[in-house]
Every structure is written in structure tokens, then in C-alpha cells.
C-alpha positions in Angstrom: -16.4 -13.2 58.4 -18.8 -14.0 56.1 -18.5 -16.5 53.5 -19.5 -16.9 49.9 -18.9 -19.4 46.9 -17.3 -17.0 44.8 -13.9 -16.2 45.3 -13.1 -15.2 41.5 -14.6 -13.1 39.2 -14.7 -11.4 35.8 -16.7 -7.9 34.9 -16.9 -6.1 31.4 -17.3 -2.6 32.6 -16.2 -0.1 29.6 -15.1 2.8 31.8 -13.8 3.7 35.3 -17.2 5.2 36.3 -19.1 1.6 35.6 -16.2 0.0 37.6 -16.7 1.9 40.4 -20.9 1.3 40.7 -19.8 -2.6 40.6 -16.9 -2.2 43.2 -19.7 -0.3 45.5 -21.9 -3.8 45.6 -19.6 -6.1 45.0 -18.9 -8.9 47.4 -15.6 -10.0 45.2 -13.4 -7.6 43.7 -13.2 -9.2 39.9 -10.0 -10.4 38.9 -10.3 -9.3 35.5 -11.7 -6.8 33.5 -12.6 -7.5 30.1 -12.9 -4.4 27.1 -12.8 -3.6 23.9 -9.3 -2.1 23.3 -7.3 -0.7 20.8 -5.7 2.1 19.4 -8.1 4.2 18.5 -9.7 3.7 21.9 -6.7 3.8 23.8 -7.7 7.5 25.3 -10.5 6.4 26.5 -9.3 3.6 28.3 -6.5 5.4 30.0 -8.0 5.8 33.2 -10.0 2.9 33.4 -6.7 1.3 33.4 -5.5 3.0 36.0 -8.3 2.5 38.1 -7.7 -1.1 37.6 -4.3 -1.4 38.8 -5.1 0.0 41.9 -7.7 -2.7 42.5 -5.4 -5.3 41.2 -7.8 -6.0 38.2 -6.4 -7.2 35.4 -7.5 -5.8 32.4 -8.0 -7.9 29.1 -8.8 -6.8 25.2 -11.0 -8.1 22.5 -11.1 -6.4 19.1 -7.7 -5.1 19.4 -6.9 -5.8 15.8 -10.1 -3.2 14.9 -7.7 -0.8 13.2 -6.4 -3.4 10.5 -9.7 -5.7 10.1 -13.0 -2.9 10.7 -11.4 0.6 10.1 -8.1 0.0 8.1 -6.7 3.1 6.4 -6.6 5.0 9.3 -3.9 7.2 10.9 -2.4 4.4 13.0 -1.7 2.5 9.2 1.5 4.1 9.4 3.4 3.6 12.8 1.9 0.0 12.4 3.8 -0.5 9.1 7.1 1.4 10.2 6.7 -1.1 13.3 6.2 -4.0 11.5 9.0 -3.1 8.2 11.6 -2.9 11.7 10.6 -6.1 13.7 10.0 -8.4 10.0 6.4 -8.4 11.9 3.0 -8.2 10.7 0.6 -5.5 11.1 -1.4 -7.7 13.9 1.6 -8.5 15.2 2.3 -5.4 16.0 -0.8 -4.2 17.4 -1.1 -7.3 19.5 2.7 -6.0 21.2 1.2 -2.6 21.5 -1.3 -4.2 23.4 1.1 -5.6 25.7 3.3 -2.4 25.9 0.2 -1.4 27.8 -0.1 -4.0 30.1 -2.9 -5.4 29.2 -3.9 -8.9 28.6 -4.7 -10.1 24.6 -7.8 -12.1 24.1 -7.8 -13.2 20.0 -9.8 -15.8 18.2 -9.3 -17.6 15.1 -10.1 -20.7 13.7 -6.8 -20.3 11.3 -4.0 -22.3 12.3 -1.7 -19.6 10.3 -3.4 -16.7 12.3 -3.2 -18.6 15.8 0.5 -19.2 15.3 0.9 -15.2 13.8 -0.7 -14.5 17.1 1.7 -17.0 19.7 4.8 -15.8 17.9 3.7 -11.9 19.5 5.5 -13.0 22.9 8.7 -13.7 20.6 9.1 -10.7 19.5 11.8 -7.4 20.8 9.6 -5.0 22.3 8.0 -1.9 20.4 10.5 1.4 21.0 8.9 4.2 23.1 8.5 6.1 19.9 6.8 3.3 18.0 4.1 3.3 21.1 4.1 6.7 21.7 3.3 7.4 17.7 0.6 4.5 17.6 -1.0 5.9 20.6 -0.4 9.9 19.2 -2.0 8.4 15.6 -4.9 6.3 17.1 -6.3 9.7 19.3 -7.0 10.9 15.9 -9.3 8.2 15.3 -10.2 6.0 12.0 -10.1 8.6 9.1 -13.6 9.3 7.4 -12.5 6.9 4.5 -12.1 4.2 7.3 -15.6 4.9 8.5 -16.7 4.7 5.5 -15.9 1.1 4.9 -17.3 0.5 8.2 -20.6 1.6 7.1 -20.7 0.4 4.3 -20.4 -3.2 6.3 -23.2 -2.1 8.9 -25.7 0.3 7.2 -27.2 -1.9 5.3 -27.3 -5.1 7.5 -29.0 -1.9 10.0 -31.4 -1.2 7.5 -32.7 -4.8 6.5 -33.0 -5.2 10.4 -34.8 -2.1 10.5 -37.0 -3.5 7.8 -37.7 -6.5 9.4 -35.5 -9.2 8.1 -33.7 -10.5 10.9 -30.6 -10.1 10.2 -29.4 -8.9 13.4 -27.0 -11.2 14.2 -24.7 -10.1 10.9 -24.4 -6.5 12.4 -21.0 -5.0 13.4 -21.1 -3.4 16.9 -20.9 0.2 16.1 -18.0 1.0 19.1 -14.8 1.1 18.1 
């Protein structure tokens, strides 16, 4: 038996093929799997999810709330609203129990007392119906609208272009996945 310091771990692979490389080396299955999820991302992530299950990783999101605070004014807008006008939620409420419907761990930051406590009151909410996750998930495969790309770009194209430049300003820049 051999032994080893490490008997936890976390990875950040972004789909099931990158998971698999790490599980091929790796000494320690990780525990958890950290992405970037949402639901305009949600197709993509289907069977990195399932991959995780089998290996008992745990799969946690960041920059779930994407659709309502980078891209807003996409196709997912509506089911959100009809959600949230049914539960007396908000929008990010409502994505964050999407989130959940899927099994997946939320991972949120804020240094706004008012958002933290938006966030914590998630687990107090009824669940989302099968409809309401089936048409946030049916919405978000279309992906952000070209009016919601076009606020994103208008956020990232020019901090991009000052970088380009030379002004080092790299550290304002959006990450370009959604």
C-alpha cells in the first residue's frame, strides 16, 4: 500500500475529456470539481457531470449568476422572471436554485451583506417545477442573444485593446467564456 499526504483534493477541469487525463495520473481521486456553470453553459457541462458522479466528484459553480450580471437580456430573461414572479424570488435567486436542481454545489461571492443574505435565503426556497428547469435549460442552449454579447463587448473590447496597446490593464478584463 503505498502512502501519501494527500488524501483530499480539488481539480478545475472544464470538460469530461480533461477529467479523465487527471484521473489517468492521479494518485487521489479529487473530491471536487470546480467550473464555470450556468445556464447558457449547461449543455456543455452535461456530461462532465455525469462523469463526475461516477467518480463521486462533487461538482461546484462559479459565475453562475453570468446570465443576469455579464450577458443579461438573453433568452433565459424569461423563465428566470416567470420563476422568480411564482416563488416572490429574485432573479439570482432563482438561478442559484437552478443550480441546485442540478446537483451541483453554489460557490458566490459578495462583499454585500444584502446579496449574501439574497444568496442564504436560496436553501429556503420550494423547489423550481420541472418545467421552470426544463425551460431555463431549453432557453439557456440558445445562448446570450447578440444584444447580450454586445454588452459584453462593449465591457471587454476595449479593456482588450488598451492591453493590446500596452497599458496594462489586464487585470480589468472579463474572461471571454461564458
Amino acid at each position: 500500500m503505498q502512502s501519501s499526504k494527500v488524501s483530499d483534493c480539488r481539480s478545475r477541469c472544464e470538460s469530461s475529456e480533461n477529467l479523465v487525463e487527471l484521473l489517468k495520473t492521479a494518485k487521489v481521486v479529487p473530491a471536487v470539481n470546480q467550473v464555470l456553470f450556468h445556464p447558457y453553459n449547461y449543455i456543455q457541462n452535461a456530461s462532465l457531470l455525469e462523469f463526475s458522479a461516477k467518480f463521486n466528484i462533487v461538482t461546484e459553480a462559479y459565475s453562475s449568476l453570468t446570465p443576469i450580471t455579464k450577458v443579461s437580456g438573453g433568452p433565459v430573461d424569461k423563465p428566470i422572471q416567470r420563476a422568480a414572479k411564482r416563488l416572490n424570488a429574485t432573479p439570482a435567486q432563482v438561478i442559484l436554485s437552478w443550480v441546485r436542481s442540478k446537483g451541483v454545489v453554489i460557490v458566490t461571492q459578495s462583499t454585500k451583506k444584502y446579496r449574501l443574505k439574497e444568496y442564504l435565503e436560496v436553501a429556503d426556497l420550494p423547489p423550481l417545477t420541472l418545467q421552470e428547469i426544463l425551460d431555463i435549460e431549453t432557453e439557456g442552449a440558445k445562448g446570450p442573444t447578440a444584444l447580450s454579447m454586445h454588452v459584453l463587448a462593449r465591457r471587454v473590447v476595449p479593456l482588450a485593446a488598451l492591453t493590446l496597446l500596452g497599458f496594462g490593464v489586464r487585470w480589468l478584463t472579463l474572461p471571454m467564456t461564458l
